[in-house]
KOLTITI-218192 format. One record per residue: residue number from 1; residue in three letters; x, z, y of N, C-alpha, C in turn. Coordinates in pm, 1 decimal. Atoms other than C-alpha are relative to their C-alpha. Layout:
BEGIN
   zanu   zalo         nu         nw         nv        cau        caw        cav         cu         cw         cv
    NUM    ALA          X          Z          Y          X          Z          Y          X          Z          Y
...
end
This chain:
BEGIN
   zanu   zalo         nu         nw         nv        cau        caw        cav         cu         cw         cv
      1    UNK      -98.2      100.9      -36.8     -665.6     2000.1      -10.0       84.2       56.9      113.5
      2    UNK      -83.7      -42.2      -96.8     -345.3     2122.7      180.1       10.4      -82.4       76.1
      3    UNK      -36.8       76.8     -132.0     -258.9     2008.0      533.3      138.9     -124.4      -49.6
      4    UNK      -99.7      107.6      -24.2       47.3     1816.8      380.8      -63.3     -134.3      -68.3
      5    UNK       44.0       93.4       84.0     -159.9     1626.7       91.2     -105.5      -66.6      122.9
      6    UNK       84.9      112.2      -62.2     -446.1     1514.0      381.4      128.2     -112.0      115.0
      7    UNK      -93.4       45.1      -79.7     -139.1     1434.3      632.8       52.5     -128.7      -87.5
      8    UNK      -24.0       85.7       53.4        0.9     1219.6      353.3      -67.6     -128.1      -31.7
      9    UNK      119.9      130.0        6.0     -327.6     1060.3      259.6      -36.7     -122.8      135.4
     10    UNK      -18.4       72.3     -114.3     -385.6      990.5      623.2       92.1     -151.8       26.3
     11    UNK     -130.9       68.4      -45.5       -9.2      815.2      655.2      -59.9     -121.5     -115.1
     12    UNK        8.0      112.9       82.1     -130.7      615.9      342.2     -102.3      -47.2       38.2
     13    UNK       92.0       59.9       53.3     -411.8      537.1      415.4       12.0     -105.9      175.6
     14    UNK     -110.6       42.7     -115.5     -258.5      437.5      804.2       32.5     -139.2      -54.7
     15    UNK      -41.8       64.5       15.5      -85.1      238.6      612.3      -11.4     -128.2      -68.5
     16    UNK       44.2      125.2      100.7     -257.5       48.2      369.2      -92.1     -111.7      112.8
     17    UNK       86.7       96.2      -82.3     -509.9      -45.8      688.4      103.9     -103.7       84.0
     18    UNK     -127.9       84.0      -86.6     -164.9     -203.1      901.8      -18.0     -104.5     -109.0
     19    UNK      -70.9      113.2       29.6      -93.0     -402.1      626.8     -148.4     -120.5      -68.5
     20    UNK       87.0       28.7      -64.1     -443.5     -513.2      613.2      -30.7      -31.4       77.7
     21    UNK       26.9       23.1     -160.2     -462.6     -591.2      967.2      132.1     -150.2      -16.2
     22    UNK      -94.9      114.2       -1.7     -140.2     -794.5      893.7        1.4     -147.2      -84.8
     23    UNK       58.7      117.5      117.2     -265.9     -983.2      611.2     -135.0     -119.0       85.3
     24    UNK       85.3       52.6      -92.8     -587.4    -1080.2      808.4       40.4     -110.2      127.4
     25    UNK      -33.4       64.9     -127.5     -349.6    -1188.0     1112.9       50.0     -132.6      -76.3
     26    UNK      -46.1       99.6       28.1     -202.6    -1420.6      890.7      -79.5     -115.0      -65.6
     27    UNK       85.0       79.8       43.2     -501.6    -1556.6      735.0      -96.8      -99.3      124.0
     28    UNK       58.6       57.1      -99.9     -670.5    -1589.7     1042.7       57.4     -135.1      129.9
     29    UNK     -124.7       42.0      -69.0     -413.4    -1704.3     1279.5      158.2      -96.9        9.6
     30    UNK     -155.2       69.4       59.5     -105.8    -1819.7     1082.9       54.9      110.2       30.0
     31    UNK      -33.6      -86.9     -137.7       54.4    -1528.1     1261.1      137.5        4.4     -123.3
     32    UNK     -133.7      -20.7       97.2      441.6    -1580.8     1125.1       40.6      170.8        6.2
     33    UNK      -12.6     -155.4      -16.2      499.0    -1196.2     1278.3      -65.3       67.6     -100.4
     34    UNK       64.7      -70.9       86.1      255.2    -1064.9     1066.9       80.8       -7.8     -130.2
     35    UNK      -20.8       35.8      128.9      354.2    -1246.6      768.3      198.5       63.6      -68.0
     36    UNK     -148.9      -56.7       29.8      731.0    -1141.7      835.8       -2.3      128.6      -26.5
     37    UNK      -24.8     -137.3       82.5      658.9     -783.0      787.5      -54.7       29.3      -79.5
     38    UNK        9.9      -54.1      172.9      481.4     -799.5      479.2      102.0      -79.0      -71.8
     39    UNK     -114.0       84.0      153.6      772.1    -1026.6      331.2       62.6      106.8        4.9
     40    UNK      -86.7      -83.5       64.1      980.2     -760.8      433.6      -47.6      114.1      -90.6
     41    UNK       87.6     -134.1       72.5      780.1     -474.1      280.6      -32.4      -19.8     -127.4
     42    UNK       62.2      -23.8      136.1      641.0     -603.8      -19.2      119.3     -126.0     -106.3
     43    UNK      -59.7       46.8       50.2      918.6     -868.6     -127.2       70.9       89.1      -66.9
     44    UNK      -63.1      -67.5       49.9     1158.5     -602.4     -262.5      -61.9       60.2     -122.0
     45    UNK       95.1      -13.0      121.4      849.6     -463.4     -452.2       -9.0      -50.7      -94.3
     46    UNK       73.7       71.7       75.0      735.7     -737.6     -584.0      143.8     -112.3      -90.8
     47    UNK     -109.0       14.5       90.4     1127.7     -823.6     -710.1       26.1      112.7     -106.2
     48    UNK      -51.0     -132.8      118.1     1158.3     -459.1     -880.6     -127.8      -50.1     -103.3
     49    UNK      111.5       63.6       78.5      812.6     -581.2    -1024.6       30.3      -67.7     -131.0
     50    UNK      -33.4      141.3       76.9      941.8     -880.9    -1162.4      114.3       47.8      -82.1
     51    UNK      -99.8      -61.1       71.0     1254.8     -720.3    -1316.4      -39.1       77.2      -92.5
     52    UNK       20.1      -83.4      115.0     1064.5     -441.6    -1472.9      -84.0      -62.8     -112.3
     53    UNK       81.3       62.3       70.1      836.2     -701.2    -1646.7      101.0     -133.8      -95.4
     54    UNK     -108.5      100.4      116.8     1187.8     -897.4    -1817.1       61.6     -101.6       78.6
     55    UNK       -1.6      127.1      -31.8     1251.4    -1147.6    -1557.1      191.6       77.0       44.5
     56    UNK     -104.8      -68.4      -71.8     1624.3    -1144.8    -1467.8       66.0      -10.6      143.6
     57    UNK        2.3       34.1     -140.6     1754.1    -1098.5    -1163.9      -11.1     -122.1      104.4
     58    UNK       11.1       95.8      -67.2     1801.9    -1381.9    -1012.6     -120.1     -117.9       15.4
     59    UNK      123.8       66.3      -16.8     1490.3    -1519.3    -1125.7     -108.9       97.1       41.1
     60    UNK       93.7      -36.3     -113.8     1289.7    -1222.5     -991.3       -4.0      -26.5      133.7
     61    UNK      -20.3       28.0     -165.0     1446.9    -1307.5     -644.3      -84.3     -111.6       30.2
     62    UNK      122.1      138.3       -2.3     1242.8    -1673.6     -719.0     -135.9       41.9      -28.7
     63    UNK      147.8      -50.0       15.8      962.8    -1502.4     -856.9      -54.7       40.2      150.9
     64    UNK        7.3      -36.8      -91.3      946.9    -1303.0     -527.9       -4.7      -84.3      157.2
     65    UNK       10.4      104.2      -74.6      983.4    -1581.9     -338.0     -137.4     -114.1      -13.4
     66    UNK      137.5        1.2       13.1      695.9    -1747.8     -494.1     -105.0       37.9       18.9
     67    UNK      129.6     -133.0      -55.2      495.2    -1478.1     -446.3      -41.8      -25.5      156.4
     68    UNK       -6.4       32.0     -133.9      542.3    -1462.5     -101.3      -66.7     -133.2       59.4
     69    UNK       41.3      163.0      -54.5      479.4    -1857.7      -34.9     -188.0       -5.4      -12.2
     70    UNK      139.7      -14.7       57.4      144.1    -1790.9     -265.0      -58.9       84.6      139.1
     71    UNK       66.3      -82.1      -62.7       60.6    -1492.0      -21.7      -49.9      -93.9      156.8
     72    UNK       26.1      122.3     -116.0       78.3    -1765.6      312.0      -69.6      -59.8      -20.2
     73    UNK      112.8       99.9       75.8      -96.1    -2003.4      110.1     -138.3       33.1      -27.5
     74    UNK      111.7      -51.2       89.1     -354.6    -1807.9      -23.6      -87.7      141.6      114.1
     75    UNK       46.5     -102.2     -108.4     -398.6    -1543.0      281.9     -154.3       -5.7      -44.1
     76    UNK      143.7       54.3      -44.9     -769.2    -1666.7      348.0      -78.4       95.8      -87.4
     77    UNK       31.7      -96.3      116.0     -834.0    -1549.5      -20.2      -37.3      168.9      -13.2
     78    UNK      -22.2     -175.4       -5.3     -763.3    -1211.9       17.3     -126.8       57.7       81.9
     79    UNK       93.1      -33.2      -23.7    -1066.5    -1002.2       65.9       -0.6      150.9       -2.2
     80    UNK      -26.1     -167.6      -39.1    -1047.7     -617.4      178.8      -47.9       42.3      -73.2
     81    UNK       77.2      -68.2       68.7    -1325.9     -518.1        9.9      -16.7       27.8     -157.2
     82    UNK       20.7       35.3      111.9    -1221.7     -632.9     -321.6      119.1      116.0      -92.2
     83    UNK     -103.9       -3.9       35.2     -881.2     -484.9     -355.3      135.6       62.0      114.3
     84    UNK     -100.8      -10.6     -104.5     -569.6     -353.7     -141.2       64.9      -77.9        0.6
     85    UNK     -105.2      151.6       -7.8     -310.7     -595.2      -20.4      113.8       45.7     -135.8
     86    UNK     -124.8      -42.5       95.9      -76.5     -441.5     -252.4      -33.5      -30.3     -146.0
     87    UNK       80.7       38.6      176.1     -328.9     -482.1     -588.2       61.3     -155.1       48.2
     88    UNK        1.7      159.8      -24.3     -345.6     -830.7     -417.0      107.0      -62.9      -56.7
     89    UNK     -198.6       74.4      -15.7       24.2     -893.5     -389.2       32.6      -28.6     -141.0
     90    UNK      -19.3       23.2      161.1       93.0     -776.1     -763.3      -81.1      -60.0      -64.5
     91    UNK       71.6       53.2       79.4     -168.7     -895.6     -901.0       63.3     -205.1       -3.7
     92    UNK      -87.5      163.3       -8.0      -22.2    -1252.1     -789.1      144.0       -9.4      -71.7
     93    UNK     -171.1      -71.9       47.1      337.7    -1113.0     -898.6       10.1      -50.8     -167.5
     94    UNK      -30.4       -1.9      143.9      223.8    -1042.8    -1219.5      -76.9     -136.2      -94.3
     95    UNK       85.4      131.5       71.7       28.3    -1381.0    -1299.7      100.0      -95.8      -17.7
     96    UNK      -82.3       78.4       42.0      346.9    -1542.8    -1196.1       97.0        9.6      -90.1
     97    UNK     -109.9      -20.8      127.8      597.1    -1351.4    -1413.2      -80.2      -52.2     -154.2
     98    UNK       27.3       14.9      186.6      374.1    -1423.7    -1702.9      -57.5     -149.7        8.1
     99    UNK       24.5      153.5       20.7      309.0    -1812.3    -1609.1      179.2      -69.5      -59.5
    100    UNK     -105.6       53.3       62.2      697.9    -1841.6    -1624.6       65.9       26.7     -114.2
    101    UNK      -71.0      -46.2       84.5      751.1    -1653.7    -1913.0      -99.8     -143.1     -124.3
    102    UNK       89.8      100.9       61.9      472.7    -1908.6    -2067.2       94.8     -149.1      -31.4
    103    UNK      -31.2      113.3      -46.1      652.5    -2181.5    -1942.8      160.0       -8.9      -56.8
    104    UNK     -107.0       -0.6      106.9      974.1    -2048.5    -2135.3        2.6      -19.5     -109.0
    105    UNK       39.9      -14.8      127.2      811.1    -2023.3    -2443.1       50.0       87.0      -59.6
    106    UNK      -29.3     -165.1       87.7      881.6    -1682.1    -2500.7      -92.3       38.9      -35.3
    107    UNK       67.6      -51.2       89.9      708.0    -1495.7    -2706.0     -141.5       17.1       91.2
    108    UNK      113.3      -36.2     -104.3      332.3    -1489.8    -2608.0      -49.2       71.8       16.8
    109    UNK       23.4      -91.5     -108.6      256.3    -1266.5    -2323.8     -199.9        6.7        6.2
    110    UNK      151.3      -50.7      -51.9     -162.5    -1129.2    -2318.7       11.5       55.6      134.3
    111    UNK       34.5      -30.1      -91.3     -239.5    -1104.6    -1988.7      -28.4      183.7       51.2
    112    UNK       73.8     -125.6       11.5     -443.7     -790.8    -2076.4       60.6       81.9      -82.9
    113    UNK     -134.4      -95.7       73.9     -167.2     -589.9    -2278.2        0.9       74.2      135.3
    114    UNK       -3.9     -127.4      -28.1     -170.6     -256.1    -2135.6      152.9       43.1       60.1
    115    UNK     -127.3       -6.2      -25.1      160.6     -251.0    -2139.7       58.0      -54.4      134.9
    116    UNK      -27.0      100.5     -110.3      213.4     -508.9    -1847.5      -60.0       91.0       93.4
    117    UNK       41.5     -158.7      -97.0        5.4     -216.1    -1639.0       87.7       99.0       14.3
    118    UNK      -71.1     -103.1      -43.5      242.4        7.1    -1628.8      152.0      -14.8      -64.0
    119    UNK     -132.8       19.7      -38.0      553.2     -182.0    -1627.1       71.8       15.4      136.4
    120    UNK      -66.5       56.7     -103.8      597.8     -173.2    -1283.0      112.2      153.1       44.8
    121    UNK      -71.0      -91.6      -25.7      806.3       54.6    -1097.1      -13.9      129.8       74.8
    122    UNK       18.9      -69.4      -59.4      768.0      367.6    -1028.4      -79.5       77.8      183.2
    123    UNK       20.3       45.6     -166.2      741.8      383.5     -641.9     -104.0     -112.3       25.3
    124    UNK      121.6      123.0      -52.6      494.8       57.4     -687.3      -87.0       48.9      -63.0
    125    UNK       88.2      -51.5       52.5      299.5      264.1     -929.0      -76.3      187.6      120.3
    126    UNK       40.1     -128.0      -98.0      283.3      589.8     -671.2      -96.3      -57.0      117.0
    127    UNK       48.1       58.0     -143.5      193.2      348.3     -352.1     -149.6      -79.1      -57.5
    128    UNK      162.9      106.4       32.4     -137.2      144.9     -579.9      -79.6      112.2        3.3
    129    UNK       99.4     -109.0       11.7     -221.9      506.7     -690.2      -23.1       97.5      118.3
    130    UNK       39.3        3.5      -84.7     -206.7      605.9     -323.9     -103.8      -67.4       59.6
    131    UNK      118.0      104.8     -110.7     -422.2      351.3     -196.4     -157.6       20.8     -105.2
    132    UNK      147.2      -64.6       94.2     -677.9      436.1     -522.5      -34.2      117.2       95.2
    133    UNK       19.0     -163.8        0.2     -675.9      777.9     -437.8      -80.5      -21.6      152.2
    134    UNK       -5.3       60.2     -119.3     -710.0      681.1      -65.4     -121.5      -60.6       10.1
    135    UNK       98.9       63.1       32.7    -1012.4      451.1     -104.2     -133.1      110.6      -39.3
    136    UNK       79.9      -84.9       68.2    -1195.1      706.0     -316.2      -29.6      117.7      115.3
    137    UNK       34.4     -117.8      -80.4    -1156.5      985.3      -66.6      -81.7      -48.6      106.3
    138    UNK       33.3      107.7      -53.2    -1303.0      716.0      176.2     -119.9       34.2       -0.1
    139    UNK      148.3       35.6       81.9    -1594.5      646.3      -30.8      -85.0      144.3      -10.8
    140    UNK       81.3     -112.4       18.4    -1650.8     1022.9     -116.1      -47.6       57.2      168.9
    141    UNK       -1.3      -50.6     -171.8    -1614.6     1066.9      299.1     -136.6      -37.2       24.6
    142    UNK      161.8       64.0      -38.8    -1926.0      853.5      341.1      -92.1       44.5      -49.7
    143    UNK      157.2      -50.6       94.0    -2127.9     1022.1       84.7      -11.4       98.0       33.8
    144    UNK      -18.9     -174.8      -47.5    -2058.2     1371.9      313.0     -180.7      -14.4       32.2
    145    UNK       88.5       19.4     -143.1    -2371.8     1476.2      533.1       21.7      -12.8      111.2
    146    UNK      -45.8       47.6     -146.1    -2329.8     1342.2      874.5       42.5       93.0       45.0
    147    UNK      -49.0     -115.1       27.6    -2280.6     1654.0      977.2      157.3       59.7      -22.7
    148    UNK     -159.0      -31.7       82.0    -1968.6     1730.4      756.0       62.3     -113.9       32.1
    149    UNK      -88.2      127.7        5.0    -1804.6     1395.6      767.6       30.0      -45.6      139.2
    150    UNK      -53.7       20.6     -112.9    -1805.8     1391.3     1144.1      106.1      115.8       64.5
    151    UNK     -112.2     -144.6       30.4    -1627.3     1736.9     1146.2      103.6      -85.0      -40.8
    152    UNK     -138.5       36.4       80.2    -1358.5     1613.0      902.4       72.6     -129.7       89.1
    153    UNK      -36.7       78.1      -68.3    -1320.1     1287.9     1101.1       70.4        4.7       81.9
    154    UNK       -6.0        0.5     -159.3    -1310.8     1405.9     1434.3      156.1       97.3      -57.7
    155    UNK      -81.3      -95.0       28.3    -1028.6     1716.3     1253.2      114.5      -78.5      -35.0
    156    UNK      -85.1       31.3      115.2     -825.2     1528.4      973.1       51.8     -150.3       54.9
    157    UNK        7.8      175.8      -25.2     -846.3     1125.7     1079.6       74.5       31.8      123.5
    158    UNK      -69.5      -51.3     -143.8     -794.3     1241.7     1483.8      105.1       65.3       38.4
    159    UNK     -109.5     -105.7       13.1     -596.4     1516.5     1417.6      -38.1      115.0      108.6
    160    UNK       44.5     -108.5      -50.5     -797.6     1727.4     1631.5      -40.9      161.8      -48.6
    161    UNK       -1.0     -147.6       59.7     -816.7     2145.1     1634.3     -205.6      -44.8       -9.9
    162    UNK      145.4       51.0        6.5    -1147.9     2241.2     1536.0      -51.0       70.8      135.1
    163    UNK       79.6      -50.6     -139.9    -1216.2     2412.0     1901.6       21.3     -116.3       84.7
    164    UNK      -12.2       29.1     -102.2    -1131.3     2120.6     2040.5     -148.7     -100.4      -29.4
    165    UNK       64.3       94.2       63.3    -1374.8     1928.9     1787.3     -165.4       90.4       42.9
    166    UNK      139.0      -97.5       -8.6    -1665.4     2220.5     1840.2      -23.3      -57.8      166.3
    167    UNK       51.8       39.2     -126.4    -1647.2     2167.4     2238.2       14.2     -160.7       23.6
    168    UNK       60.4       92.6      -20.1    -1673.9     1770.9     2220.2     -179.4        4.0      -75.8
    169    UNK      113.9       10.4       46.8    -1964.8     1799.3     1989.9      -84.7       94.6       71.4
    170    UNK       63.8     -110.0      -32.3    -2121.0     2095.0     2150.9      -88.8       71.1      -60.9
    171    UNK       65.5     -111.2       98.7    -2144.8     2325.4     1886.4       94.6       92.9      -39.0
    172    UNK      -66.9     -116.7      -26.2    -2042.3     2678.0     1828.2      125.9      -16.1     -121.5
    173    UNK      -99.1      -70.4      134.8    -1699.1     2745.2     1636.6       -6.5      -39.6      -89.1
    174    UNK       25.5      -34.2      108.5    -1821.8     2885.6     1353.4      -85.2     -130.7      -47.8
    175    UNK      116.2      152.9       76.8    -2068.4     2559.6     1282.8       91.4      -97.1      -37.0
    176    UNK      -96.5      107.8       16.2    -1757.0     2333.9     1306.0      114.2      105.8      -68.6
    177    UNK      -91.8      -26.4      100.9    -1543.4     2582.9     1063.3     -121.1      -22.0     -117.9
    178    UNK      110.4       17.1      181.5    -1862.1     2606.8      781.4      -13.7     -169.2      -31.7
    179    UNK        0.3      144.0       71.3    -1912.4     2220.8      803.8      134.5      -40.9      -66.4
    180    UNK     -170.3       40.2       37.3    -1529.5     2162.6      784.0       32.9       52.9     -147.8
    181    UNK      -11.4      -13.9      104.3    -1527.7     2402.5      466.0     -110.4      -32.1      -79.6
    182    UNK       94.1       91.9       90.4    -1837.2     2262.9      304.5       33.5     -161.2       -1.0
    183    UNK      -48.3      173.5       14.5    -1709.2     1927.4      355.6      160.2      -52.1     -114.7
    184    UNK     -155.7      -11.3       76.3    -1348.2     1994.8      226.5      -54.5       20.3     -143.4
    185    UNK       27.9      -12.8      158.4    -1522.5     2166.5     -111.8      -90.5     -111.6      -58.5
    186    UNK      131.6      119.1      109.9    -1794.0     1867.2     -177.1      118.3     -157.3       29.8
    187    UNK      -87.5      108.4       14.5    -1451.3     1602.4      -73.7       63.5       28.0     -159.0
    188    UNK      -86.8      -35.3      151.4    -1245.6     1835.3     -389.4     -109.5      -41.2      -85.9
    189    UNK       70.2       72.8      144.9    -1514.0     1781.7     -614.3      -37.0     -111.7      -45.2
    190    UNK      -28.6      105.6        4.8    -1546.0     1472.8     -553.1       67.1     -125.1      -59.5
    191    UNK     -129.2       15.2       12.6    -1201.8     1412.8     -598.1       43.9       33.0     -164.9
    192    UNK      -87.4      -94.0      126.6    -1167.7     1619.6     -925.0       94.1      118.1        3.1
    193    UNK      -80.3      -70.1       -4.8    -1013.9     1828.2     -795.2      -48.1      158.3       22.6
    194    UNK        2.5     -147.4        0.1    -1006.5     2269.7     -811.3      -75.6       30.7      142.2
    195    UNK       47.5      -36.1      -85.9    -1233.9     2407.4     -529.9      136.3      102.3       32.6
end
């Protein structure tokens, strides 16, 4: 894994916890701040959403607006462990584009059509499969040996060198480069990915 792909992961994964943190503030709290920067962030989304799934414009802008109201409403709901805010979001998105398409009596819409998976848009399909990807590396992080996974932490997460990571831990160098590359090759395989 190159320095730009963990840097990236990092930024996503940065990012998926903010808007997490913001979701929470609003469940917990009411917290209108919070709630204003996921409208701005994920409303636009969750209109290209709605567009790429048939709705036309002006009724994705209502869809999106719905959405949104649902997400205030429904904060509480939302459960970290289940899902990212972003599954969350669409997943609400796409229940409503296909309640109003119901409610048109257009042609009937299966929920579970395949197709409806990978209508969305591009850019909303890169940022879910960020936060997969993201999650997983996570999960494979925890399954390191303590050992390795406090290396990578203290390196990749911190952004610390590894001499600076060898003299907090107080261990030589070379112990904090072999964990760092035994940790990196049992994260790739992990991962699927090429040692």
């Amino acid at each position: 894994m190159g320095n730009g792909q963990v840097g990236t992961l990092k930024q996503a994964t940065n990012q998926s916890e903010g808007f997490v943190a913001l979701l929470i503030a609003v469940a917990e709290r009411r917290d209108r701040g919070a709630f204003s920067e996921l409208y701005r962030h994920y409303t636009p989304k969750v209109t290209t959403l709605a567009v790429r799934m048939g709705v036309e414009r002006s009724g994705a802008d209502e869809v999106a607006q719905e959405v949104m109201l649902a997400v205030w409403r429904r904060a509480r709901s939302y459960d970290p462990t289940r899902a990212a805010v972003s599954t969350w979001i669409y997943a609400i998105a796409r229940n409503r584009v296909i309640d109003g398409m119901r409610k048109q009596k257009r042609a009937e819409v299966d929920p579970q059509d395949p197709a409806l998976e990978q209508a969305e848009h591009p850019e909303v399909e890169a940022l879910i499969d960020n936060e997969r990807r993201a999650g997983r590396l996570l999960d494979a992080l925890d399954a390191l040996p303590t050992e390795q996974a406090e290396v990578l932490r203290f390196s990749y997460f911190q952004g610390k060198s590894q001499s600076l990571v060898a003299e907090e831990l107080n261990l030589p160098l070379g112990t904090v480069k072999s964990r760092t590359r035994l940790g990196l090759a049992r994260l790739r395989g992990a991962m699927g990915e090429a040692p």
